[in-house]
C-alpha positions as semicolon CSV with decimal commas, in nm:
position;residue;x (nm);y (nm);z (nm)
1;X;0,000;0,000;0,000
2;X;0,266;0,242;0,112
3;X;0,445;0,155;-0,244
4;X;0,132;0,234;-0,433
5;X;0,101;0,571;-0,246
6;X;0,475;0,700;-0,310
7;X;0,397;0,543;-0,704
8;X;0,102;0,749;-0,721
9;X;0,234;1,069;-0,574
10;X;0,510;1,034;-0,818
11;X;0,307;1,011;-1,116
12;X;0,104;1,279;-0,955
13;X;0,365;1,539;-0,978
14;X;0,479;1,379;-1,313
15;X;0,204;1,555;-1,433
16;X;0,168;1,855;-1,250
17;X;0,546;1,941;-1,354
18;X;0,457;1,852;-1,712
19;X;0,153;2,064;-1,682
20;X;0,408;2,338;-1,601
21;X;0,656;2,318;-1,880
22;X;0,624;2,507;-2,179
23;X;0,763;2,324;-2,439
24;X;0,910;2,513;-2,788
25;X;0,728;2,316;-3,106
26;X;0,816;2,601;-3,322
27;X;1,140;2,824;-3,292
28;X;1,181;3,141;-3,517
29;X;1,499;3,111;-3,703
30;X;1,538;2,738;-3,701
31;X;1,378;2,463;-3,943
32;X;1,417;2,719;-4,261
33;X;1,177;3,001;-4,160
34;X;1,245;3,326;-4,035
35;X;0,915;3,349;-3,782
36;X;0,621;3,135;-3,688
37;X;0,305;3,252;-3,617
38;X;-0,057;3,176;-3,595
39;X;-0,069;2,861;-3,424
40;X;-0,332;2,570;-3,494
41;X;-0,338;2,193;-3,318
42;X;-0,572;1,899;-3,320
43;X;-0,599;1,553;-3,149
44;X;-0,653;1,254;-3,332
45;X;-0,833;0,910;-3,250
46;X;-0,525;0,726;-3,138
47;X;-0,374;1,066;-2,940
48;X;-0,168;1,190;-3,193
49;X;-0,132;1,590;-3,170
50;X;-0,108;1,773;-3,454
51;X;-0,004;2,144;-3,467
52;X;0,003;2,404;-3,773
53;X;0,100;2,759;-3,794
54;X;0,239;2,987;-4,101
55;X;0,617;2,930;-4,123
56;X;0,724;3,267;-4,241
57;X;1,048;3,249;-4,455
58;X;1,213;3,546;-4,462
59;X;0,998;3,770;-4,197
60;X;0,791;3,812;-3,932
61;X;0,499;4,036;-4,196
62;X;0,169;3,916;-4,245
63;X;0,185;3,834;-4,629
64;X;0,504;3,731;-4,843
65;X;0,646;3,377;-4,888
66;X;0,481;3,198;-4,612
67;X;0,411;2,840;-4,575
68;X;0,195;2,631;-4,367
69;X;0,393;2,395;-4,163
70;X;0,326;2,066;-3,906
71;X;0,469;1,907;-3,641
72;X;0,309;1,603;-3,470
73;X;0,354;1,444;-3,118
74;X;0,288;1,103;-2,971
75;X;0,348;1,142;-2,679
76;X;0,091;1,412;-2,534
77;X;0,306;1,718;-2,633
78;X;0,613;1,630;-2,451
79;X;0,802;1,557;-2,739
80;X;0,748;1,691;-3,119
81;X;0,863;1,567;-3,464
82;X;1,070;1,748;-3,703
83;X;0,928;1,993;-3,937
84;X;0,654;1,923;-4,246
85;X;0,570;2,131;-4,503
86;X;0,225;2,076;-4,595
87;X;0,136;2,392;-4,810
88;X;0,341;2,614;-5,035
89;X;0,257;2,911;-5,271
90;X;0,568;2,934;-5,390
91;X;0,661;3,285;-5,351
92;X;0,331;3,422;-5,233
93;X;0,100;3,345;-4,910
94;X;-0,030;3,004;-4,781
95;X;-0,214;3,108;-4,422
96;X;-0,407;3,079;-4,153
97;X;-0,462;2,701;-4,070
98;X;-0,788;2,565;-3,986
99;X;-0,770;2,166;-3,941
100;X;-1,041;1,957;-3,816
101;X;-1,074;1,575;-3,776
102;X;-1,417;1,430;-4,012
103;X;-1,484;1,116;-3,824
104;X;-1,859;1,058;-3,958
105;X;-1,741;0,967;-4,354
106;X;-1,831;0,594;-4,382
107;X;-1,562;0,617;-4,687
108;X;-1,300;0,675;-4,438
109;X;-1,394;0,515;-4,082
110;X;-1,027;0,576;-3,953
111;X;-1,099;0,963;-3,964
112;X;-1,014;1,174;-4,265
113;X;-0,834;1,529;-4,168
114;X;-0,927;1,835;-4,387
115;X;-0,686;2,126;-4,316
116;X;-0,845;2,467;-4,447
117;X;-0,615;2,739;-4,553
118;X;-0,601;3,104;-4,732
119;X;-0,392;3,180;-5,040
120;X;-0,312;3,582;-5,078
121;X;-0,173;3,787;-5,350
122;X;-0,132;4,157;-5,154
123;X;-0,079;4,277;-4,874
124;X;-0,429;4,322;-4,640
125;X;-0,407;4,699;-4,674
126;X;-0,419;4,646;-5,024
127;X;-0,651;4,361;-5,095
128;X;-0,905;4,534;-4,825
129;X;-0,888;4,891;-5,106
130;X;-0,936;4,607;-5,388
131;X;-0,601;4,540;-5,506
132;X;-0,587;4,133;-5,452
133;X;-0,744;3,842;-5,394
134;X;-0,748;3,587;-5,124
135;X;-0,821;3,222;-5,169
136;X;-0,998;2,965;-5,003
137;X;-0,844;2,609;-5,001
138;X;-0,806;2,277;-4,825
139;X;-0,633;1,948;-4,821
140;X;-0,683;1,602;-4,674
141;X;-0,509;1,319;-4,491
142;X;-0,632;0,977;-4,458
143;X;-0,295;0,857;-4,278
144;X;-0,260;1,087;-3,978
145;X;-0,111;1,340;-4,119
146;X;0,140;1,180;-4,298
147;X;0,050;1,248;-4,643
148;X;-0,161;1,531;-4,784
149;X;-0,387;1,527;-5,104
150;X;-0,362;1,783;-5,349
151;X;-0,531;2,119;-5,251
152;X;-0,897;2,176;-5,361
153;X;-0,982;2,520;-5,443
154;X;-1,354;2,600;-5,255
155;X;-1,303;3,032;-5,313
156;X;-1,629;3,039;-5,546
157;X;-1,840;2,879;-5,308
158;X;-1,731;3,023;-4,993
159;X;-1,605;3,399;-5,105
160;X;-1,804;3,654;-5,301
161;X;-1,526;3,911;-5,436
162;X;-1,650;4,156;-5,697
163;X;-1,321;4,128;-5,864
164;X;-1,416;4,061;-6,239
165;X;-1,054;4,221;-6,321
166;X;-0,878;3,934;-6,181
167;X;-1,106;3,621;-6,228
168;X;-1,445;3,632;-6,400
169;X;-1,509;3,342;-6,190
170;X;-1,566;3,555;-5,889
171;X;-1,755;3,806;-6,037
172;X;-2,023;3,810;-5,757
173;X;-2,255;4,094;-5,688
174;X;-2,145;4,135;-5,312
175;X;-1,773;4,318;-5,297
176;X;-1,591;4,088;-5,001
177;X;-1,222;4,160;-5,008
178;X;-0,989;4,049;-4,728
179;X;-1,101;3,709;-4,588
180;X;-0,961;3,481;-4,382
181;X;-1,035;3,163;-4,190
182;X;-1,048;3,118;-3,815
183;X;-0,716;3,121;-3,680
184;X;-0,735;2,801;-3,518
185;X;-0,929;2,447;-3,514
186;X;-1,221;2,404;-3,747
187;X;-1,514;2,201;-3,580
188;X;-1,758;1,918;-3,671
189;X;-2,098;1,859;-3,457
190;X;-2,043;1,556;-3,248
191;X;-2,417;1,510;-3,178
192;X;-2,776;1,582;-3,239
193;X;-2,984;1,701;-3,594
194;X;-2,628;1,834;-3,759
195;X;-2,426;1,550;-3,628
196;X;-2,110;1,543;-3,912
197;X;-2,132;1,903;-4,043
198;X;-1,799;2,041;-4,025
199;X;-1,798;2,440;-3,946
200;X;-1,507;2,708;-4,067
201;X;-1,525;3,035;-3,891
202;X;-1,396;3,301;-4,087
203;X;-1,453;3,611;-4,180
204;X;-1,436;3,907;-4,475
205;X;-1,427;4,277;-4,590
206;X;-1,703;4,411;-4,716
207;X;-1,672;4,739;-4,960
208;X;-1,367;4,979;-4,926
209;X;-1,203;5,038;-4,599
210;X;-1,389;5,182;-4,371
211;X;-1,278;5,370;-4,022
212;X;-1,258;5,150;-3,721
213;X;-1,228;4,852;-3,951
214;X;-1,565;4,809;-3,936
215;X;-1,582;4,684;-4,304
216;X;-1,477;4,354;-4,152
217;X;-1,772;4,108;-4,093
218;X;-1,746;3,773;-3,927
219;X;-1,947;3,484;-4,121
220;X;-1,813;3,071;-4,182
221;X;-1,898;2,840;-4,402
222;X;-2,033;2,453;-4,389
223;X;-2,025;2,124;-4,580
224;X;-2,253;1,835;-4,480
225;X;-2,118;1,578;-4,681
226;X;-1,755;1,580;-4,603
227;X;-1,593;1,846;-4,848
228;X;-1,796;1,768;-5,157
229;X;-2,016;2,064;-5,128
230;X;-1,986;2,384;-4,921
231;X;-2,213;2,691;-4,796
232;X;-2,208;2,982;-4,635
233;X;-2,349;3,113;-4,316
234;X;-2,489;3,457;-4,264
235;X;-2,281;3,719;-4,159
236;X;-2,291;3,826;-3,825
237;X;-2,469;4,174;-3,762
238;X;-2,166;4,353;-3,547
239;X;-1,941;4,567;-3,783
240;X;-1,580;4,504;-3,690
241;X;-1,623;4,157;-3,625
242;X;-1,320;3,996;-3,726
243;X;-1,109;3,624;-3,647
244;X;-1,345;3,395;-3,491
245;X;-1,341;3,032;-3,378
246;X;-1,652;2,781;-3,306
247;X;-1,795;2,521;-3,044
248;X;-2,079;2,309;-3,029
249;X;-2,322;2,412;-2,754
250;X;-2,584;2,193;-2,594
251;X;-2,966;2,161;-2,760
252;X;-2,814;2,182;-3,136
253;X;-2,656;2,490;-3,056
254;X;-2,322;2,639;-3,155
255;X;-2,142;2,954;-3,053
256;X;-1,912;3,155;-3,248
257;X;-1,665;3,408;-3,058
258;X;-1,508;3,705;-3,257
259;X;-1,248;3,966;-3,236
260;X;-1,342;4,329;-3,195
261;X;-1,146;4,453;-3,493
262;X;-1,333;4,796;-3,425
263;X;-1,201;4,816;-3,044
264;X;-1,466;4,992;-2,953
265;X;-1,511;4,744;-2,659
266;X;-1,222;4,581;-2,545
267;X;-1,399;4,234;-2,548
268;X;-1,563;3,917;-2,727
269;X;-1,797;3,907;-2,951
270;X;-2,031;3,593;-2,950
271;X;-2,312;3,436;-3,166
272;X;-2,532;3,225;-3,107
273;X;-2,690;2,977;-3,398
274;X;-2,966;2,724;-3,345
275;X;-2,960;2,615;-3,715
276;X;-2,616;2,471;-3,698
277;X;-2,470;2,812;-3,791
278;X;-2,700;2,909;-4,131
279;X;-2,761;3,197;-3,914
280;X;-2,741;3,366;-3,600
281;X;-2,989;3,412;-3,339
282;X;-2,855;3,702;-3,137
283;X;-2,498;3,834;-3,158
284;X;-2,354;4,038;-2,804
285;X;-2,057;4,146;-2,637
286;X;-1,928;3,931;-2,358
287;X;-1,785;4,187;-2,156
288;X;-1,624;3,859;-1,935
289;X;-1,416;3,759;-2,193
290;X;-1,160;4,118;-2,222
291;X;-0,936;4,111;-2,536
292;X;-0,673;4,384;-2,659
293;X;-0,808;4,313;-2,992
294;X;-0,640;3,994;-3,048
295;X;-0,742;3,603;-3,128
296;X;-0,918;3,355;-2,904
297;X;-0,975;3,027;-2,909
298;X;-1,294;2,817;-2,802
299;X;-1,352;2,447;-2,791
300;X;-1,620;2,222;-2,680
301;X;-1,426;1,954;-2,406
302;X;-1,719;1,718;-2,254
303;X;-2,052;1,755;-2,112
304;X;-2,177;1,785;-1,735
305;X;-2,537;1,761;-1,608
306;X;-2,638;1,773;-1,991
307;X;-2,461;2,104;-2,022
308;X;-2,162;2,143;-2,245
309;X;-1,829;2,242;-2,153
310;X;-1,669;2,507;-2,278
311;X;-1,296;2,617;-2,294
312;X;-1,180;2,932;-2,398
313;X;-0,827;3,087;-2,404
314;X;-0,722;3,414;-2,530
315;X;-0,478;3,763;-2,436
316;X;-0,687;3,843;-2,117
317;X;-0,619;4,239;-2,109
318;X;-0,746;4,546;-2,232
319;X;-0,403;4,688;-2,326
320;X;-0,155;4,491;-2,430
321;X;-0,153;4,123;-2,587
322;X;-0,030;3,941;-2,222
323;X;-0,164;3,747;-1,954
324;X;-0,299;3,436;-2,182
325;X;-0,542;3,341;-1,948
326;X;-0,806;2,989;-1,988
327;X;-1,130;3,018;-1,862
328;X;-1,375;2,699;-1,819
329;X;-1,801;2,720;-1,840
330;X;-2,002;2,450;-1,729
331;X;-2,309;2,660;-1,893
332;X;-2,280;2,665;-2,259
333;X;-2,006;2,969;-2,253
334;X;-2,344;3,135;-2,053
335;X;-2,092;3,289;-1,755
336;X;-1,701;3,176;-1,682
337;X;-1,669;2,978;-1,383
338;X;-1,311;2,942;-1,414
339;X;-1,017;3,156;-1,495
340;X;-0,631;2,988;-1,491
341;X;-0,394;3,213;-1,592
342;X;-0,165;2,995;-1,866
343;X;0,163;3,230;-1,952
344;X;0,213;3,603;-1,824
345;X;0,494;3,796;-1,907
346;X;0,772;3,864;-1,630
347;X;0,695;4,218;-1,466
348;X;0,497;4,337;-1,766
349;X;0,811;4,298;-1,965
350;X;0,641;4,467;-2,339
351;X;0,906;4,221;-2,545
352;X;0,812;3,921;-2,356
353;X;0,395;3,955;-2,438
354;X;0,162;3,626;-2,533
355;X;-0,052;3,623;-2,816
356;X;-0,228;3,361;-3,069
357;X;-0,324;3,024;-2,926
358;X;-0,510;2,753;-2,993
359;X;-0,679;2,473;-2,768
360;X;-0,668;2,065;-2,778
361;X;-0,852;1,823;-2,556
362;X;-0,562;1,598;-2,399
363;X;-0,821;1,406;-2,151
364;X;-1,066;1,428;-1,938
365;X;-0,869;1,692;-1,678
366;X;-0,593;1,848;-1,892
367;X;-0,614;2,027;-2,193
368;X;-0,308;2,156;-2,452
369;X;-0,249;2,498;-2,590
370;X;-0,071;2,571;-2,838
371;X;0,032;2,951;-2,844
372;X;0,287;3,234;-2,965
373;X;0,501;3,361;-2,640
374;X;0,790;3,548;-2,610
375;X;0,724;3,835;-2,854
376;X;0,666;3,573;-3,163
377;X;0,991;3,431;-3,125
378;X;0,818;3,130;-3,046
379;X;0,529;2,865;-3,036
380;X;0,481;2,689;-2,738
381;X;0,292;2,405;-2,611
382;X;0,178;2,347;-2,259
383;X;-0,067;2,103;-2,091
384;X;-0,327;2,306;-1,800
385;X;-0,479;2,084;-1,558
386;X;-0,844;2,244;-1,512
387;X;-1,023;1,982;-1,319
């Protein structure tokens, strides 16, 4: 008995110390990339981690030659493999990383993983004044990652750029310009009327730039039968809504969570769809959740008392992009009952801030993130013990 005590404390603080560590998965300057950013990671039936991010060759800028790059782990994020490059526009952009795990296709009962990405041609400033396209694309993998098909180009179902000068294909009556997906996970409904339907949060420009940025609109887009056919969802009704992720809530439910872009309220914006995200029941500010204008992340990790759970991680300060803080609802994201500060910068140091990040489910108490520390000079990964 006394062995089995000492064995258990052991493996006790085993974990708590691994909890603790933040391990470097991506390292700017190392692996043939200049900077990493915009960080992405899934879990896979067997436990495999994956995690993404835009590998950014010769810069730390937004647009240029940027790749999207992997690493995978076996071993619950203590270890990671070397680097893979899984998308490439040559000398232009390949960005923001959306992967989700389709594990209702009957053609592919092992899983099948569809990794969404944008393609750019200009700078945002640019394409957002109409000089530029972005692209909408994705590729699968029906061996864990290992290999990727080619990439399927989805822009003329999921984008409506008036841009007649560039492609006649996308000669649509709206006038979108920047778009982007997420950053982060994609999600698929695990249960009830949409079971299946995977769900990309993204969002768009709308018209020339206008002040505040609120010209950006949040909206996503949907498929139903795994990546043959897609459609979009209505655009939420909050001008400045910008990068947004997605959970499944309880009752067929599903919440999306936005950037301010405007800053006109240093906080969240979240909608709330009943139709498996066609559209959007009510849209408000969730003056909990405080952001510097930054990215969050949001995923759906069990259910208690037929309630879902909700975890969501994100830059918790009106300022600055610092104190990366997860927070844990037992409501349906409702009110935060919760709050574990993850990574915090040493005395406020302004080099040192946290940023992007990006949630996976590790098991039933712990959960990974993924996230840019150390004033983008690298992506860590950490495991929190919530429960």
């Amino acid at each position: 008995m006394r062995y089995l005590l000492i064995s258990l404390l052991f493996f006790c603080s085993c974990i708590q110390s691994f909890a603790q560590q933040k391990i470097p998965v991506f390292v700017s300057g190392t692996e043939g990339h200049k900077s990493y950013r915009i960080p992405a990671i899934i879990g896979l039936p067997d436990g495999k981690l994956l995690a993404f991010c835009e590998g950014r060759v010769n810069g730390a800028g937004d647009f240029g030659d940027i790749n999207i790059v992997m690493k995978h782990s076996t071993d619950g994020g203590k270890t990671w493999s070397s680097l893979q490059t899984i998308a490439d526009a040559d000398s232009l952009q390949a960005g923001n990383p959306a992967p989700v795990v389709d594990l209702t296709d009957p053609c592919y009962p092992n899983g099948r993983i569809f990794l969404f990405y944008n393609t750019g041609n200009n700078h945002e400033g640019e394409v957002r004044k109409g000089n530029g396209l972005r692209e909408v694309w994705y590729k699968t993998s029906t061996d864990n990652g290992d290999t990727w098909s080619d990439a399927v180009n989805i822009t003329a179902q999921v984008h409506r750029p008036r841009q007649p000068q560039i492609n006649t294909a996308y000669n649509f009556t709206e006038d979108w310009r920047s778009y982007a997906n997420t950053p982060g996970h994609a999600m698929q409904f695990q249960s009830g009327k949409f079971k299946g339907r995977i769900f990309v949060a993204a969002n768009h420009s709308a018209g020339g730039p206008q002040p505040h940025f609120t010209d950006y609109e949040a909206h996503g887009f949907y498929t139903d039968d795994h990546g043959k056919t897609f459609h979009l969802s209505a655009t939420v009704n909050y001008p400045g809504s910008n990068e947004s992720m997605a959970a499944e809530l309880s009752n067929n439910k599903l919440m999306m969570n936005s950037r301010n872009q405007s800053g006109n309220v240093k906080a969240r914006i979240v909608s709330i769809s009943s139709d498996g995200c066609a559209t959007w029941d009510t849209t408000y500010i969730d003056e909990t959740l405080v952001d510097p204008v930054n990215q969050g992340s949001i995923l759906n990790i069990g259910t208690k008392k037929g309630k879902h759970i909700i975890a969501f991680c994100n830059a918790a300060d009106t300022q600055r992009r610092d104190n990366l803080t997860l927070r844990i609802s037992y409501n349906d994201g409702k009110t935060w009952s919760k709050a574990i500060v993850v990574d915090k910068s040493p005395g406020g140091n302004e080099k040192d801030f946290t940023a992007y990040s990006d949630l996976v489910k590790l098991n039933k108490r712990a959960i990974g993130v993924l996230y840019e520390r150390n004033g983008y000079k690298e992506i860590v990964f950490t495991a929190v013990k919530w429960k």
